[in-house]
C-alpha positions as CSV (number, residue, x, y, z in Angstrom):
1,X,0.0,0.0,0.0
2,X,0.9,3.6,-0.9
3,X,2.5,5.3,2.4
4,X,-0.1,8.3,1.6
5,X,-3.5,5.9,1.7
6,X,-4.4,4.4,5.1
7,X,-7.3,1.9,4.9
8,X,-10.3,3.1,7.0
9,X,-14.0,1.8,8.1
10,X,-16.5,3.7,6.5
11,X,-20.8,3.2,7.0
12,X,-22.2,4.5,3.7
13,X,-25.1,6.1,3.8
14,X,-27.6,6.1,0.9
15,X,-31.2,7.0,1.3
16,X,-32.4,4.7,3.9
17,X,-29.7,2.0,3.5
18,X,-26.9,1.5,5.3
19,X,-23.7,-0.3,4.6
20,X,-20.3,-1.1,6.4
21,X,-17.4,-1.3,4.4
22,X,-13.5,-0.8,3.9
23,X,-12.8,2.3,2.1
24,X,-9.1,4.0,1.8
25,X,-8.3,8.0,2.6
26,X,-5.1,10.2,2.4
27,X,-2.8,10.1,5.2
28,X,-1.9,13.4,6.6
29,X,1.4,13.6,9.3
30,X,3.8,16.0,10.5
31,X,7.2,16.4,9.4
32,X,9.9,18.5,11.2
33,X,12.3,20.5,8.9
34,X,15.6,21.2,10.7
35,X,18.7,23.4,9.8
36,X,21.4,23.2,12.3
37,X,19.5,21.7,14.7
38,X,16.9,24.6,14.5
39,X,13.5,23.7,14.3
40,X,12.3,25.9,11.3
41,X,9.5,24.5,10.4
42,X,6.7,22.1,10.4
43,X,4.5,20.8,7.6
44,X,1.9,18.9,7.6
45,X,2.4,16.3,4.8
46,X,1.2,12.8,3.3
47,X,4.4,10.3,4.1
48,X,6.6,9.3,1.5
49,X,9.1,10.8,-0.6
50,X,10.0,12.8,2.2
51,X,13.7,13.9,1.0
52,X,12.4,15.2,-2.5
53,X,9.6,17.2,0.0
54,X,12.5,18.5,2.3
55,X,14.8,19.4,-0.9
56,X,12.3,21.1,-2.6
57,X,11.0,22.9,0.2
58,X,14.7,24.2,1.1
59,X,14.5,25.1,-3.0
60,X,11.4,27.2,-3.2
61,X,11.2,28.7,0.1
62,X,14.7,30.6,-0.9
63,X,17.1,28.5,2.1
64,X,19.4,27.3,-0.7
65,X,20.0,28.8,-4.3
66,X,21.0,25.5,-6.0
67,X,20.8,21.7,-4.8
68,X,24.6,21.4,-5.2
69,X,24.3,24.0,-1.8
70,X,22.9,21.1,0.1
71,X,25.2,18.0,1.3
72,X,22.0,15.9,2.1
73,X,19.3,15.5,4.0
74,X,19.4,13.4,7.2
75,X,16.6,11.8,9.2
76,X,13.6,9.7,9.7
77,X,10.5,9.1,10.9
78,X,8.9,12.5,10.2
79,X,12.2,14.5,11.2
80,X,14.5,15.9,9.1
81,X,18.0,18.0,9.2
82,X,18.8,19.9,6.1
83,X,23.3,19.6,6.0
84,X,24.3,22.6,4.0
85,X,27.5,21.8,1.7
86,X,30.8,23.1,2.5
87,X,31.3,26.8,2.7
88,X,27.7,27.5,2.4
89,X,25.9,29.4,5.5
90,X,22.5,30.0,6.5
91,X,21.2,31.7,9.2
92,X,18.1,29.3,10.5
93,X,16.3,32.1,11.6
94,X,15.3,33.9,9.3
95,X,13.5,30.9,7.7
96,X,12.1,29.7,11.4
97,X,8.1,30.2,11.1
98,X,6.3,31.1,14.0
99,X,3.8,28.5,13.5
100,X,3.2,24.8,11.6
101,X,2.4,24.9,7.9
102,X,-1.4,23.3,7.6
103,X,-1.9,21.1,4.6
104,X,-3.8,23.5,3.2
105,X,-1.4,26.5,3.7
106,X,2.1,26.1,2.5
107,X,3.1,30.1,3.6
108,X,0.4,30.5,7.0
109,X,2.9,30.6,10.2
110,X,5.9,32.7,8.2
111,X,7.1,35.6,10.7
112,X,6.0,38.7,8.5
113,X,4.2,39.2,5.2
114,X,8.0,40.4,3.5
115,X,8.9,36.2,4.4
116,X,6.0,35.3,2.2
117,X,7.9,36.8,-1.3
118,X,10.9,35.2,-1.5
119,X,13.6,35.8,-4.4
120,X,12.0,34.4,-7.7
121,X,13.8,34.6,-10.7
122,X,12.2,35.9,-14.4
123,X,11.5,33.7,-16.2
124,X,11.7,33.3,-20.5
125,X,8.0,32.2,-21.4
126,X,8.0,30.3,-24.4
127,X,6.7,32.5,-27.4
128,X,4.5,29.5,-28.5
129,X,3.3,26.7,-26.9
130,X,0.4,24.4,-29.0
131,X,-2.4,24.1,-27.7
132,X,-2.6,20.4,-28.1
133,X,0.1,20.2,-25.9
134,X,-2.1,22.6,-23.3
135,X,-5.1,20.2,-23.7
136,X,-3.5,16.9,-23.1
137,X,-1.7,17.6,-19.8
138,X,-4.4,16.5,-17.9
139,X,-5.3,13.6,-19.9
140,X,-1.5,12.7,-19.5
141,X,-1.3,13.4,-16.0
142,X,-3.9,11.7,-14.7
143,X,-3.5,7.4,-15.2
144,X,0.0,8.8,-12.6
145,X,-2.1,9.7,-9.9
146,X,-2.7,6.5,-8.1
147,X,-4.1,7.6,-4.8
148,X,-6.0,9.9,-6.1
149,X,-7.9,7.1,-8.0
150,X,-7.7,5.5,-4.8
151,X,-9.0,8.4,-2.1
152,X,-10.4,11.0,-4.4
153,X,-8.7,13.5,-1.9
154,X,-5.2,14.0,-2.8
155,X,-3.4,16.7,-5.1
156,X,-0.9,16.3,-7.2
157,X,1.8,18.3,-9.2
158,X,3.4,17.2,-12.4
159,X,6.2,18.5,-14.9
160,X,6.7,18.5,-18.2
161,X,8.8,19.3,-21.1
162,X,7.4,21.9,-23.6
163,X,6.4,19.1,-25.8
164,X,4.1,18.0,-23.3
165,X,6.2,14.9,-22.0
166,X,5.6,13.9,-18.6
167,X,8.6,14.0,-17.1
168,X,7.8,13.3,-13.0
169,X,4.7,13.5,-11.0
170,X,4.1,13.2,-7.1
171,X,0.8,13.4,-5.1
172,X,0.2,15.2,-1.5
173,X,-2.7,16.3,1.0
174,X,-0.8,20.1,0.1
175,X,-1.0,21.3,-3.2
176,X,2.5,22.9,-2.4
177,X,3.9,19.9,-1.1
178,X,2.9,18.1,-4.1
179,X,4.8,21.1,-6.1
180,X,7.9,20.7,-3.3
181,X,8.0,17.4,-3.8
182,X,7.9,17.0,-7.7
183,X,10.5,20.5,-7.6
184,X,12.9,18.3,-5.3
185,X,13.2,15.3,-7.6
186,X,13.8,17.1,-10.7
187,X,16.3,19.7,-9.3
188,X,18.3,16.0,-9.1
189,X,18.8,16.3,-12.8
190,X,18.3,19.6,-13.9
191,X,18.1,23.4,-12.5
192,X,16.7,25.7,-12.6
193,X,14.0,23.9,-14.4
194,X,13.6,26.0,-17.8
195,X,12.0,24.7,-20.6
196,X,9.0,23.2,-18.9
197,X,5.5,23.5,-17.5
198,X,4.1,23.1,-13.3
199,X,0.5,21.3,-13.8
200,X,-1.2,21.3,-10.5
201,X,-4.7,19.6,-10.1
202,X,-6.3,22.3,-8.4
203,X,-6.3,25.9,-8.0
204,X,-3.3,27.9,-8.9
205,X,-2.1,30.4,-5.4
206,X,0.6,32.6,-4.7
207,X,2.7,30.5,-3.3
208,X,2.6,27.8,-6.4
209,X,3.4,30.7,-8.7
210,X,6.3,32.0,-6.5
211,X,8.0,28.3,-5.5
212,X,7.8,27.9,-9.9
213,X,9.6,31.4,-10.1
214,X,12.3,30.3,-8.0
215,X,12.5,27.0,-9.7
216,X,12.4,28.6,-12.7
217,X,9.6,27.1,-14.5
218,X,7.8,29.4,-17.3
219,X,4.5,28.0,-17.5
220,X,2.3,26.6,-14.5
221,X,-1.5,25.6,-15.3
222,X,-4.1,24.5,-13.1
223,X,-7.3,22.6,-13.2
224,X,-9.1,24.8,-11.2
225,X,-8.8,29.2,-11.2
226,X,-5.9,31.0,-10.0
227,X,-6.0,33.9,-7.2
228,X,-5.9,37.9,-8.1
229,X,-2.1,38.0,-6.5
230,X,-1.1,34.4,-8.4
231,X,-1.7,36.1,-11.4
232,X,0.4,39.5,-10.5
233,X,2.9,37.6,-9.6
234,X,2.8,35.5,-12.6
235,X,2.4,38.5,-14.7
236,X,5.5,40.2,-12.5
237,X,7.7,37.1,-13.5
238,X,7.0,37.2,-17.1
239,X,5.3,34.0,-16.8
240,X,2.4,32.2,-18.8
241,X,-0.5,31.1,-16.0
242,X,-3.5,29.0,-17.2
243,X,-6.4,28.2,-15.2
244,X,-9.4,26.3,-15.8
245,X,-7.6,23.4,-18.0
246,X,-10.1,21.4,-19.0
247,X,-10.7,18.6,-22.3
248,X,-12.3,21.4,-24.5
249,X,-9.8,24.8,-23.5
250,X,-8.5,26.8,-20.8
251,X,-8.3,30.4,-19.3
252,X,-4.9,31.9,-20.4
253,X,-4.7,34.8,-17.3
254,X,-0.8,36.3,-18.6
């Protein structure tokens, strides 16, 4: 079994019948992000592929510039020390938030609204992109996202080249840890990530847009709509954001 689907009782109610049954949801547990032994933050995660979440996270939240700044990642079990490579220095600090990070919030519990915009780098939009290509992320994405089919309540982040080949996909109860997760395991063979598109299976927010900018990626689209200041900051970037990516077209926003 998946380590992000627990198996669960469930009594289904319909109409006036009822039935007992086994049914399967998303697990949800906390995970402890350390940098020299600091405590800087905690997110609230589904298990599994933990080292690609705490990589990616130390990617987009700004705490290294590269993955060749990181000497590993160390830990188990929920807990997790970030070991910076030689000659590199952070101060823990100023990345400790004053609270968890819910599933649903990746940036709730940062110290002060100026920790929320970290540096994101412009990015080089492609001039064209086919709309073929557009139309059949979802359809490619989809057979990937096994506990989804499995729980129906599980995001999941995917990137692509700009000819539409999937090139990695991971699921999570936070659509940013899904994005953290799928950043992590590329940066292993590519960075920034140029060249290729964020699909997320929900709404697009801030925070996706800004952890894309700082992994470079040009175009990020979304199943669902983006919010007023995903879109500034898209536009900002010089980034192409699509929401609303359905079978039959999409919303392009910039």
């Amino acid at each position: 079994m998946n380590d992000a689907v627990v198996p669960v009782s469930v009594t289904r109610v319909r109409g006036d019948t009822t039935v007992d049954a086994a049914d399967h949801v998303v697990a949800e547990e906390p995970m402890e992000i350390r940098l020299a032994g600091v405590p800087i933050a905690v997110v609230m995660r589904s298990p599994g592929d933990d080292e690609n979440l705490v990589l990616g996270f130390a990617l987009t939240e700004g705490i290294i510039l590269s993955p060749d700044e990181l000497a590993g990642v160390s830990g188990a079990e929920g807990r997790y020390e970030l070991t910076l490579a030689d000659g590199v220095t952070v101060d823990p600090e100023q990345f400790r938030r004053n609270l968890y990070a819910s599933s649903s919030c990746g940036v709730c519990g940062k110290a002060s609204i100026d920790a929320v915009r970290v540096t994101a780098r412009p990015v080089r939009a492609p001039l064209h992109l086919p709309t073929d290509v557009i139309l059949d992320l979802p359809r490619t994405m989809r057979p990937s996202q096994a506990a989804f089919e499995t729980t129906g309540g599980i995001h999941a982040a995917a990137v692509f080249d700009l000819d539409g080949n999937l090139l990695d996909l991971y699921e999570d109860v936070g659509r940013h840890n899904a994005v953290d997760k799928v950043v992590g395991s590329c940066s292993r063979r590519m960075w920034p990530l140029k060249d290729t598109i964020l699909m997320v299976s929900g709404r697009v927010s801030f925070e996706i847009i800004q952890k894309a900018g700082v992994a470079g990626i040009p175009v990020v689209c979304g199943i669902s709509a983006p919010s007023s200041l995903a879109i500034e900051l898209g536009r900002e970037l010089g980034m192409t954001v699509i929401g609303f990516l359905r079978d039959d077209g999409y919303n392009l926003y910039t």
